[in-house]
C-alpha positions as CSV (number, residue, x, y, z in Angstrom):
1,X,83.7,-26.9,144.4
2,X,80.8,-24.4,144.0
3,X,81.2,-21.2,142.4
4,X,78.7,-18.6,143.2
5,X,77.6,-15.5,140.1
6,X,76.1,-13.0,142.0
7,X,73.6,-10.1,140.5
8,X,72.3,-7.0,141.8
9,X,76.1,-6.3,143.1
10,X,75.4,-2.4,143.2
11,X,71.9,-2.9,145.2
12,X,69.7,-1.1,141.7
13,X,72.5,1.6,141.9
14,X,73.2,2.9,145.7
15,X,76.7,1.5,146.0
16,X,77.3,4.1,142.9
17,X,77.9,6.9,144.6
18,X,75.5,8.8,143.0
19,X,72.5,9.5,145.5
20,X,72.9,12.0,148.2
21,X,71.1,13.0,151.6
22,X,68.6,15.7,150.8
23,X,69.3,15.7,147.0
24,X,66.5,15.3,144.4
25,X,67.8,11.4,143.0
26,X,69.0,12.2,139.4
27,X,66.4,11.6,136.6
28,X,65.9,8.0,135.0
29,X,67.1,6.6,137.9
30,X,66.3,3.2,139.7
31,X,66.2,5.9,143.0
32,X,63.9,8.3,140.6
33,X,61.6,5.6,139.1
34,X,61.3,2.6,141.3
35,X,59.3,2.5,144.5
36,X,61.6,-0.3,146.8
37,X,63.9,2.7,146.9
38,X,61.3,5.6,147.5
39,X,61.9,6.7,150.8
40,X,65.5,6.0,151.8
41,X,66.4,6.6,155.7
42,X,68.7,8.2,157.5
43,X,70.0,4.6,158.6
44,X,70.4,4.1,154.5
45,X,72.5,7.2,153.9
46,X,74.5,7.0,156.9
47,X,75.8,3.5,155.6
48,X,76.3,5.1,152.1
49,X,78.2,7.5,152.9
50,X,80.9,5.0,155.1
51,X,80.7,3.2,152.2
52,X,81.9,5.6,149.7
53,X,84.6,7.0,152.4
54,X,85.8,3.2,152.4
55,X,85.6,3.5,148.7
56,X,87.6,7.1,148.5
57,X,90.4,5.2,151.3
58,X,91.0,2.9,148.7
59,X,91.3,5.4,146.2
60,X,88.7,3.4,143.9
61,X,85.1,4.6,142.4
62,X,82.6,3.0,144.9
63,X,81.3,1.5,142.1
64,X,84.9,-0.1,141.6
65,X,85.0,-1.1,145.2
66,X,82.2,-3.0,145.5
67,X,83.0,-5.0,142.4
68,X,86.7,-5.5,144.0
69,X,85.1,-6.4,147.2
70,X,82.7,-8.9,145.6
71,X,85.0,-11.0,143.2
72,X,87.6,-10.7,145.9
73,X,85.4,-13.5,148.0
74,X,85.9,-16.9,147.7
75,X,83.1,-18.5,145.7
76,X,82.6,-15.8,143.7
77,X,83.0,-16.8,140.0
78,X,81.2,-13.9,138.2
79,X,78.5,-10.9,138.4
80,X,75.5,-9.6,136.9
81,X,76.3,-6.2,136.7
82,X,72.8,-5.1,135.4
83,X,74.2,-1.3,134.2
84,X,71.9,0.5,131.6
85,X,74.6,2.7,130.3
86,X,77.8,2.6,128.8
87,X,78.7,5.0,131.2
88,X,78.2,3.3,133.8
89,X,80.2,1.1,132.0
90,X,83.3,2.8,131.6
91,X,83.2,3.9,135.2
92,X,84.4,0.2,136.0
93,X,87.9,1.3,134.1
């Protein structure tokens, strides 16, 4: 009888879609201005990148499949989404 509401669902923006191997993180990001994610692996974009073909299989934004994936658990009540946009908002519809 315990629901869980989970935060951080997007890991500060990875499971976006939006950072690439080799590519310059775009500007204002948590990528561009936060130093836990300052020097990604190989290992790290490798996994994004299955991720987002998982995401493209399902024919959903990543950002859309890890929301779907998360509130499709059981226990899952809610999510913190944390976005600092209202495009990133709208990307959810």
């Amino acid at each position: 009888g315990i629901g869980v509401t989970t935060y951080q669902p997007l890991q500060g923006g990875l499971l976006c879609g939006k950072y690439r191997r080799d590519k310059t993180p775009p500007a204002r990001s948590r990528m561009a201005e936060s130093e836990w994610l300052d020097n990604p692996d190989e290992k790290l974009f490798h996994r994004l990148e299955e991720f987002e073909i998982e995401a493209n299989n399902s024919e959903l934004h990543p950002t859309q499949y890890a929301l779907t994936w998360l509130l499709n658990k059981p226990g899952i009540q809610s999510v913190v989404l944390g976005i600092s946009s209202l495009g990133q908002l709208k990307e959810l519809f």
